[in-house]
N, C-alpha and C positions, 0 to 999 in steps of 0.2 A: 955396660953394666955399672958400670964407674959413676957416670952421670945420673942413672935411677938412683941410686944409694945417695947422691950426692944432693938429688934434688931434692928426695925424702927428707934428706936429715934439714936443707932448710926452708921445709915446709913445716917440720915438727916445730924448728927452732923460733920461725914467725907464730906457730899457734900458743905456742908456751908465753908470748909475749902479753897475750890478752889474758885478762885474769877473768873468773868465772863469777857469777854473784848469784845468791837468792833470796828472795825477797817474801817472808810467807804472813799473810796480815789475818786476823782477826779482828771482829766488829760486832758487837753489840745493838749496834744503831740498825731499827729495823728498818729505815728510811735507805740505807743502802743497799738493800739485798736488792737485786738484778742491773745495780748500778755499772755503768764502763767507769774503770780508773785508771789516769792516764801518770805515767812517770818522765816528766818534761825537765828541759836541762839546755838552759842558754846556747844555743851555736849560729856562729857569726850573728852575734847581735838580734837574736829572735827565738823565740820559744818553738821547742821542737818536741816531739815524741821519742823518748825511748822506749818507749816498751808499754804494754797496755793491758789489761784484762777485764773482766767480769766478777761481783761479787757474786757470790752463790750459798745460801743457807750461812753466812755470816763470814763466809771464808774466800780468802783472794791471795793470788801468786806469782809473781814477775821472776822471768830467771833470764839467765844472757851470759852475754859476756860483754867488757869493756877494757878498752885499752888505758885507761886511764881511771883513777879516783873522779868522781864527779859530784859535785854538789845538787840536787835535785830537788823537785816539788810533788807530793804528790795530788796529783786533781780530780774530781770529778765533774766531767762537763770543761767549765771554765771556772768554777771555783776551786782555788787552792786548800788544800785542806791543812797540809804540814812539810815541813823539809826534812829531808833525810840526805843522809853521803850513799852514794852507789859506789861501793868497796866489796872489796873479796873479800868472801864470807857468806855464813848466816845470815840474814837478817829480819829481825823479829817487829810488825807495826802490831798496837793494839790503837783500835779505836772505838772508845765508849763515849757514855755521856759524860762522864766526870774525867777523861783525862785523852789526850793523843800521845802516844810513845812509841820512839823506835829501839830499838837495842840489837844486842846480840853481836855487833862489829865496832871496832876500837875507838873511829871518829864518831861512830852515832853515838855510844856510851859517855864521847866526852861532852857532844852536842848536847844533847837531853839532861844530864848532868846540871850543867849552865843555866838550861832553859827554865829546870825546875828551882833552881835557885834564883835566877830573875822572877821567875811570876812570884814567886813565897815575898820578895823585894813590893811584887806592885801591889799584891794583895794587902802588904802591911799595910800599903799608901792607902788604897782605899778604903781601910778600915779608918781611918783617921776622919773620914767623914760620918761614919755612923758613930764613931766617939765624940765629934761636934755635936753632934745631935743630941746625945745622950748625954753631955755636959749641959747643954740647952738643958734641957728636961729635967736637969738636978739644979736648975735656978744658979748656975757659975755663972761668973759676969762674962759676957761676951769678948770682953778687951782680954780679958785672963785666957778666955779659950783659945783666944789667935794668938796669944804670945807661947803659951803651953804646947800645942800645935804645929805650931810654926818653925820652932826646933826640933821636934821628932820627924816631921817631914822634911825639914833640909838633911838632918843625917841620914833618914832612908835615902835622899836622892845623891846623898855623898857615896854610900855603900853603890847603888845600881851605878854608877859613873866609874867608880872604883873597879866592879865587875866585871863591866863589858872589856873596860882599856885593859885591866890585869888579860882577859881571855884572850883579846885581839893579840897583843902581845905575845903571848905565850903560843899562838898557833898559825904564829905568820910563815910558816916551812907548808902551812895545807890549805886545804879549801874552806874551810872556817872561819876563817879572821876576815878573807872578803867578804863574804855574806853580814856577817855580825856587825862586822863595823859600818857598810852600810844599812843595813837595817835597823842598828840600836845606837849607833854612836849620835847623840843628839845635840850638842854645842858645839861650837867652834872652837873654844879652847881643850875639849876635851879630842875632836877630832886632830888638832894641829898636836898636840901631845903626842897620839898616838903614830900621827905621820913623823914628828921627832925623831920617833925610835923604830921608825920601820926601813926595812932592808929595800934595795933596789929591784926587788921580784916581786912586792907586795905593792910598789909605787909604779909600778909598771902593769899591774894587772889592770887588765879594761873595763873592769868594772870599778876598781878603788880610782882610777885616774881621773874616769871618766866623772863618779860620783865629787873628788876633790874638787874639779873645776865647777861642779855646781856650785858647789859650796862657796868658796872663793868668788863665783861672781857672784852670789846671792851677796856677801859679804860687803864686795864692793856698791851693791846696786844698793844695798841697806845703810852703806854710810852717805851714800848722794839723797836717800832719802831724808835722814837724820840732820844734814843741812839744810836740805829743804822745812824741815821746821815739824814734818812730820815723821808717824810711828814706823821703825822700820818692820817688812812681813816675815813671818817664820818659816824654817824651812818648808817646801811644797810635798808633803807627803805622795801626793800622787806623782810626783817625777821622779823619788826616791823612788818609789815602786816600778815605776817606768823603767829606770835603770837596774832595780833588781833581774825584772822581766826581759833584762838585753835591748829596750828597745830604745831607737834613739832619743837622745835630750833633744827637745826642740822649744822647750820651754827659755 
């Protein structure tokens, strides 16, 4: 009798370990309704399925459970549509034509947060071309527009530089600052900055290690070029991607 009670209690004690999540989306986009949407999350080096369902009359629902916080993607088919954290909790996606959001749990709130404060950063950028144009069109001399220009666009790319390394920083205890920092950290001295100030769990993560070492030999391969008499190349977005997706650098 000893042993039943015994065994129970750690069977309860292992179930209490996994935390529960839900994931409830709404959609606008009539292009989705009868769509499969799959909830994918890097293991051992490869894109895997979590959890899946069907959109139906604009509405769709993931629930589970997970031993851990997880950074994810959600897809349809094979296109990625948005990331979210699979955390215990609520949690809320909306998908329209004017915007992708997740909320309702602590990291997604802070993720989305960022997100929309980086694009409000690229939007200014792009505006800066319909303002060229629009200076064109008010007969400004051209030399005046690229010097006029030329400093509102370097301090928007001071602010997004400033952005990402403040956020990287600040959430290198989660699953956040991997993601982010490879995905948006885009220079080398703003990346080596960032490794400056990072802890030995963040330099150890198999995605930030793995993305460093591009980098670094991209670095190294760019000054043998730069000897060579030629332009050195910028980073390879599709490998960056490649390494988001887990899968090996063979670049």
């Amino acid at each position: 009798m000893r042993k039943i009670v015994y065994t129970c209690a750690l069977v309860a004690g292992l179930t209490s370990c996994a935390e529960s999540y839900l994931i409830q989306g709404s959609s606008s986009v009539a292009q989705l309704d009868g769509s499969k949407l799959y909830l994918k999350v890097v293991k051992d080096k490869e894109l895997a399925n979590l959890d899946s369902c069907e959109v139906v009359h604009g509405k769709f629902r993931f629930t589970g459970t997970l031993d851990t916080t997880q950074l994810a993607s959600l897809y349809m088919d094979d296109q990625s549509l948005m990331p979210l954290v699979v955390e215990k909790g609520d949690i809320n996606i909306r998908i329209d034509n004017a915007q992708q959001k997740v909320s309702g749990s602590p990291l997604n709130d802070v993720l989305y947060d960022f997100l929309d404060k980086h694009t409000r950063l690229q939007n200014q950028m792009q505006e800066l071309d319909h303002r060229y144009s629009q200076m064109l069109l008010d007969g400004i001399d051209e030399g005046e527009i690229d010097r006029t220009l030329s400093v509102e666009a370097a301090a928007i790319a001071q602010q997004e530089d400033s952005l990402v390394s403040d956020f990287v920083v600040a959430n290198f205890d989660n699953v956040l600052a991997p993601f982010v920092f490879v995905q948006m950290a885009s220079s080398v001295p703003q990346i080596e900055h960032i490794m400056s100030k990072a802890p030995d769990t963040f330099k150890n993560n198999p995605t930030v290690s793995e993305f460093y070492q591009y980098v670094q030999d991209s670095g190294n391969a760019a000054k043998e070029i730069q000897h060579d008499g030629a332009a050195p190349s910028d980073i390879d977005d599709t490998t960056i991607q490649d390494i988001l997706n887990g899968k090996e650098n063979t670049h």
